[in-house]
C-alpha positions in Angstrom: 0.0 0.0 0.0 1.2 3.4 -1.1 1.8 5.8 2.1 -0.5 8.9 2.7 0.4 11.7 4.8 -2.9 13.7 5.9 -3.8 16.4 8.3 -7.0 17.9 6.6 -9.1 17.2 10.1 -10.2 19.3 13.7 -6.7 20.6 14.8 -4.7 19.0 11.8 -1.4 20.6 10.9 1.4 19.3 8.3 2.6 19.6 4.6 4.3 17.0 2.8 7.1 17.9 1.2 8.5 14.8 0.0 8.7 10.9 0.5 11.8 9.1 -0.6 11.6 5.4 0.1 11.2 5.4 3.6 12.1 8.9 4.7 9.5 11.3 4.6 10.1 15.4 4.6 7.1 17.5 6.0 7.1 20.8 7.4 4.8 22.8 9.6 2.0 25.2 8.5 2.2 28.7 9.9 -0.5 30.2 12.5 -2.9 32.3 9.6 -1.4 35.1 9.1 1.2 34.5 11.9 4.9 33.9 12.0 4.2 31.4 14.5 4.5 27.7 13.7 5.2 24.8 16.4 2.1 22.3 16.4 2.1 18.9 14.3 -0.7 16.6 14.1 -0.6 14.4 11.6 -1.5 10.9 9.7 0.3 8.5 8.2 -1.7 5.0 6.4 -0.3 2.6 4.6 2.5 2.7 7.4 1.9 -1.3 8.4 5.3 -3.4 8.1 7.4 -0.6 7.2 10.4 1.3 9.0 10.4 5.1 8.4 11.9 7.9 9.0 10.2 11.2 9.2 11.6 14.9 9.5 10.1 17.9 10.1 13.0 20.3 7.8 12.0 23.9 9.4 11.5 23.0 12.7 14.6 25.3 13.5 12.8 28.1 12.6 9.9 27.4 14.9 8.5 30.1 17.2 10.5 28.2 20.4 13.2 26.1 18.5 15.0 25.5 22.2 11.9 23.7 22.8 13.2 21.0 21.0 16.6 19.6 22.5 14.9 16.5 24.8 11.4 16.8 23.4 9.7 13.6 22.4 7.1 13.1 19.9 4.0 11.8 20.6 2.5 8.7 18.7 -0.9 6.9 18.5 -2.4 4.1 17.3 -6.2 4.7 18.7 -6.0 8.3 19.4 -6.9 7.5 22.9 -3.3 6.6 24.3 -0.4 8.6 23.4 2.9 7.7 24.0 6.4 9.3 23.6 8.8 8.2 20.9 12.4 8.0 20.4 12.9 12.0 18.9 16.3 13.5 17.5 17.0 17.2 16.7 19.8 18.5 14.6 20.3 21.0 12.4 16.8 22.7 12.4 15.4 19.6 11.8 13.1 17.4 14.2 13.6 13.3 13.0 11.6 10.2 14.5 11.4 6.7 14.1 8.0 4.7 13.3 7.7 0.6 13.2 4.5 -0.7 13.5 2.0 -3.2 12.7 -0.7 -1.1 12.6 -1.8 0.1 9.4 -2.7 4.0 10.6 -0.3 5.9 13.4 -0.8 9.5 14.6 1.9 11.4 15.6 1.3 14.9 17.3 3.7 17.9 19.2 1.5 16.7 22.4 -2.0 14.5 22.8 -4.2 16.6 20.6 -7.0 18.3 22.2 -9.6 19.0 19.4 -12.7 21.1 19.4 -15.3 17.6 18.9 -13.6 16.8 22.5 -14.2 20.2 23.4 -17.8 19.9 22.2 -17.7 15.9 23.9 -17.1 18.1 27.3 -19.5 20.8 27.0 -22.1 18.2 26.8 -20.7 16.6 29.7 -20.6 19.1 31.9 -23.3 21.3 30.6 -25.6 18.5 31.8 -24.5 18.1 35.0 -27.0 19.7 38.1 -25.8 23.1 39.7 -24.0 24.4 36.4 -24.9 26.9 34.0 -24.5 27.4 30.5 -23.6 30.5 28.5 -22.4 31.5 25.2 -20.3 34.8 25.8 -19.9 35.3 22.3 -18.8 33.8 19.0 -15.0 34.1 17.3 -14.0 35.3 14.0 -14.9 31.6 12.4 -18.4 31.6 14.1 -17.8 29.4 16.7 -19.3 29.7 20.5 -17.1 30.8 23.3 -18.3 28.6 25.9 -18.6 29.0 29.4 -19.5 27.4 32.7 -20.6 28.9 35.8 -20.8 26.6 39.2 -21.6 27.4 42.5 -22.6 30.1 44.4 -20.4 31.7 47.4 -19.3 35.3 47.5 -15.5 34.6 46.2 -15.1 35.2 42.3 -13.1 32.4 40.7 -11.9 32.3 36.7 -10.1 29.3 35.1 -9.5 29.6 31.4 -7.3 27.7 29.3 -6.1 27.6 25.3 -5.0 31.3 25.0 -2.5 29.6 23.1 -4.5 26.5 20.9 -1.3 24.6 20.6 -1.2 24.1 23.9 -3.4 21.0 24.5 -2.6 20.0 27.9 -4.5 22.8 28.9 -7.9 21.3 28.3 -7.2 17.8 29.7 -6.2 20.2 32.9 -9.5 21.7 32.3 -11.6 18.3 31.7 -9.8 17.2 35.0 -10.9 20.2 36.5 -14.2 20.4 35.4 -15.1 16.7 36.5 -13.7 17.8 40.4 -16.1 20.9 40.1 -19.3 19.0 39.6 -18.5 15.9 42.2 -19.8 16.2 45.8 -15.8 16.8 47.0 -16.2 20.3 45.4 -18.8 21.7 47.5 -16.8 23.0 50.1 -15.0 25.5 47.7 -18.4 26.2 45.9 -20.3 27.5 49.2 -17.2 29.5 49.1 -17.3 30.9 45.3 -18.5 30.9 42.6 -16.6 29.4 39.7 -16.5 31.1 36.1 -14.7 28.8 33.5 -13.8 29.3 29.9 -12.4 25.6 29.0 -10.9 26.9 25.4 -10.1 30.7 25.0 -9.6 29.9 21.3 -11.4 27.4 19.3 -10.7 28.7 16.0 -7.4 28.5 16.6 -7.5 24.5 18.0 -9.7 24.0 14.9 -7.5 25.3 12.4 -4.3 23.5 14.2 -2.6 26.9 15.2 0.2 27.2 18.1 -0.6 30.2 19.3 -2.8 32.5 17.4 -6.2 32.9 16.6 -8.1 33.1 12.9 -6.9 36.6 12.8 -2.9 35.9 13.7 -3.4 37.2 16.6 -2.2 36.3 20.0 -4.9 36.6 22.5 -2.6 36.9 25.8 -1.4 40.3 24.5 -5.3 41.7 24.0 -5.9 42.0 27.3 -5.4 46.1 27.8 -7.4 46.7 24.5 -9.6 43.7 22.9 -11.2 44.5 19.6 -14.0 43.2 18.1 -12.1 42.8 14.7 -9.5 41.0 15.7 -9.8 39.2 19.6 -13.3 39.0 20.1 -12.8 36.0 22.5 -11.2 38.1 24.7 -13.4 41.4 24.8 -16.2 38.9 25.3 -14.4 37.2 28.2 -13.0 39.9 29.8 -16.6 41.5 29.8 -17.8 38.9 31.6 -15.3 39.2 34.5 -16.3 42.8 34.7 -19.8 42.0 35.3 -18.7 39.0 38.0 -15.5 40.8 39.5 -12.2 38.6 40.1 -10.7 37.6 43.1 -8.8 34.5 42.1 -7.9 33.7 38.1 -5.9 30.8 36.9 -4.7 30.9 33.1 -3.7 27.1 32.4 -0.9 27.2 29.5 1.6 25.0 28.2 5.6 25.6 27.8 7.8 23.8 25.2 11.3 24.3 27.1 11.0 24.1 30.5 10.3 20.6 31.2 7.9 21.1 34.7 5.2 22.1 35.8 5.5 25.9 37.1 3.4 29.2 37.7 4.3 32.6 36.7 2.5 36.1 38.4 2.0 39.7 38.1 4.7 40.7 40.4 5.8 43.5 38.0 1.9 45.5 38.4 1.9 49.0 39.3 -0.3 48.4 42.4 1.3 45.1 43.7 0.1 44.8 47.4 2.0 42.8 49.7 -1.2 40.5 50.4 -1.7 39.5 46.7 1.8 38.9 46.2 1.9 36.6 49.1 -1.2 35.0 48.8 0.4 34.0 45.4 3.8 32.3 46.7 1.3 30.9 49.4 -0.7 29.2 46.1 2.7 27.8 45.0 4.1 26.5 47.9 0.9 25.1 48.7 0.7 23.1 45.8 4.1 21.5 45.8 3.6 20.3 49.1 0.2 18.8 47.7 1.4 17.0 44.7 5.0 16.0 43.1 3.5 17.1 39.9 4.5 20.6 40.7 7.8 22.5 41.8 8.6 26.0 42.4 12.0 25.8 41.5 12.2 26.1 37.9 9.7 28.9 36.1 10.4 32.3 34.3 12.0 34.6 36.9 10.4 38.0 38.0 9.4 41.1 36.6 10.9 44.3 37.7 8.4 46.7 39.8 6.0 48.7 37.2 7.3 46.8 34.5 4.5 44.8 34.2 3.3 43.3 30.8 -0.7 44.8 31.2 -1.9 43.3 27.7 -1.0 40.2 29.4 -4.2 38.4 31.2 -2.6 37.4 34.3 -1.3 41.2 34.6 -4.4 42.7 33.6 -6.1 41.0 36.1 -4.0 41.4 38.9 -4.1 45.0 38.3 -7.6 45.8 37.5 -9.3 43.6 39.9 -6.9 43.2 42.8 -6.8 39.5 41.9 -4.6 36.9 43.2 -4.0 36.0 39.3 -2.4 33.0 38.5 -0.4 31.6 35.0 0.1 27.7 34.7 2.5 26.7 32.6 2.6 22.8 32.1 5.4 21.0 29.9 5.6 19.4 26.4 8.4 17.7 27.5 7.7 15.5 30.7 7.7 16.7 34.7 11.2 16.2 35.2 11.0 16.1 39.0 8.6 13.0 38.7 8.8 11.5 35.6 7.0 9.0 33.4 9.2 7.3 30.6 6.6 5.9 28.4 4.0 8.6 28.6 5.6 11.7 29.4 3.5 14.9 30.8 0.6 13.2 29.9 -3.6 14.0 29.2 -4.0 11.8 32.4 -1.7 13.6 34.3 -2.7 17.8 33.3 -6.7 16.3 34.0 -4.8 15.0 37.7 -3.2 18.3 38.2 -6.3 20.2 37.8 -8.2 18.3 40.7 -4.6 19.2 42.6 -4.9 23.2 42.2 -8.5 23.3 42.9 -8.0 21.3 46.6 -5.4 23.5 47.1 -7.5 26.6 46.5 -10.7 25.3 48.2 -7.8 25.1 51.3 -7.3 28.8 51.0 -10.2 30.7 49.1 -11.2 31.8 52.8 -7.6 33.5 52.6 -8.5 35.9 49.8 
């Protein structure tokens, strides 16, 4: 059987450039009109029986090529269980291995998260008792912004996820999270607060196989001081929401192609840092590594120097316009080095795990805010 390389489906993203025997060459599409360009998801059929070699040729001038030195691709026969492969970078170019029986494989930059699992969870959830329903708005490609709200105590709570589409892991978290929310453990934190949660910022984006942008090339984490109609409607449409509800905690749930752990970043850089909210966010931290070993404090991005604050940045924008204790996730493409799994790497399972983990931990301290 003669092999076929395909990614014309939800979240899709490669272009053959050439097959040679058993070597193929592909490269990755660009964001729409975007420089950016780091997600894969791919098919390959007709594969059955056969050894070969596939290389991704501009992978060095990815938006984060120093994401790739000990990255691991991830491979699929079911599209259920992914697990990491043997992965080699040199040269600007990303190569992998495939043997197999089985006449189709997957191979993706992480476990794809695609917008018919997004709309598999909205039915979920949306069925579940004590949780409410909204369309905020639609996104340049016509597609709903969806949104939960659960609960009911005084405390304003926001999780979103998939500024950044490329960034799967940040809906398992969510799924994860989601499935905590509507179980009878939750109710402590939801006589507490009420919960406001945006499982995919950008679903054009995740439909269209994008890294980071949406249809317009834009990236939504740097609307947040000025969302436009024209060109981030998902973010004018959240951030009008929060203005109705108010914000006293946010967590924005990313993921990070170098730094291989799990790690928050903050807002210490706003112009009206308070001591409280600072603390209350190292407390958040520390608090959660002492919960879980899927999370350290060690690693992350640094600081930002006083009033240098990025403010088209959500977690900045939040922290300064609502006094938040506002919170950026950042899980790994890689694996979490300080516990590792050698088969899976950072995993769906795991991100879904680590959601249930930073919502204990904030049920243990939302009376602290």
């Amino acid at each position: 059987m003669n092999l076929s390389i395909n990614a014309a489906f939800d979240s899709g993203n490669i272009r053959l450039l050439a097959i040679d025997g058993d070597r193929i060459d592909l490269e990755i599409v660009k964001d729409h009109q975007s420089d950016f360009f780091q997600w894969f998801y791919f098919r390959v059929a007709g594969a059955a029986g056969r050894q070969l070699t596939f290389r991704i040729v501009n992978s060095g001038g990815s938006a984060y090529p120093f994401g790739w030195p000990g990255y691991r691709t991830r491979a699929s026969t079911d599209r259920r269980s992914w697990r990491m492969i043997d992965t080699r970078y040199a040269d600007g170019v990303l190569e992998f291995d495939w043997s197999a029986e089985a006449p189709i494989a997957w191979f993706a930059y992480f476990a794809p998260y695609t917008m018919e699992q997004h709309a598999d969870l909205i039915a979920r959830i949306a069925a579940r008792p004590g949780v409410t329903h909204r369309e905020l708005g639609t996104t340049l490609d016509g597609q709903p912004i969806d949104y939960f709200r659960i609960g009911s105590g005084p405390k304003q709570v926001w999780l979103y996820a998939r500024q950044h589409p490329g960034e799967s892991m940040a809906e398992y978290w969510m799924d994860g999270a989601l499935d905590w929310l509507t179980s009878p453990a939750a109710a402590p934190l939801l006589e507490a607060a009420t919960v406001h949660v945006v499982p995919n910022m950008n679903p054009d984006g995740t439909r269209r196989g994008h890294l980071r942008t949406n249809a317009a090339g834009v990236n939504l984490n740097r609307e947040w001081h000025a969302p436009a109609l024209d060109r981030s409607p998902e973010v004018l449409h959240v951030l009008a929401a929060m203005d109705e509800s108010g914000v006293d905690f946010a967590l924005d749930v990313h993921g990070d192609e170098a730094i291989a752990a799990n790690f928050i970043a903050g807002f210490e850089g706003i112009p009206s840092l308070r001591p409280e909210q600072s603390a209350a966010f190292t407390e958040f931290g520390r608090r959660l590594e002492a919960h879980t070993p899927n999370f350290q404090t060690k690693l992350g991005y640094g600081t930002t120097a006083p009033g240098r604050a990025n403010l088209s940045m959500s977690t900045n924008q939040l922290a300064e316009r609502f006094g938040a204790v506002s919170v950026t996730l950042e899980m790994p493409f890689k694996d979490h080095d300080a516990n590792p799994d050698p088969i899976h790497g950072w995993s769906p399972e795991r991100s879904a795990k680590l959601g249930v983990s930073c919502l204990e931990v904030l049920t243990g301290m939302i009376g602290e805010l």
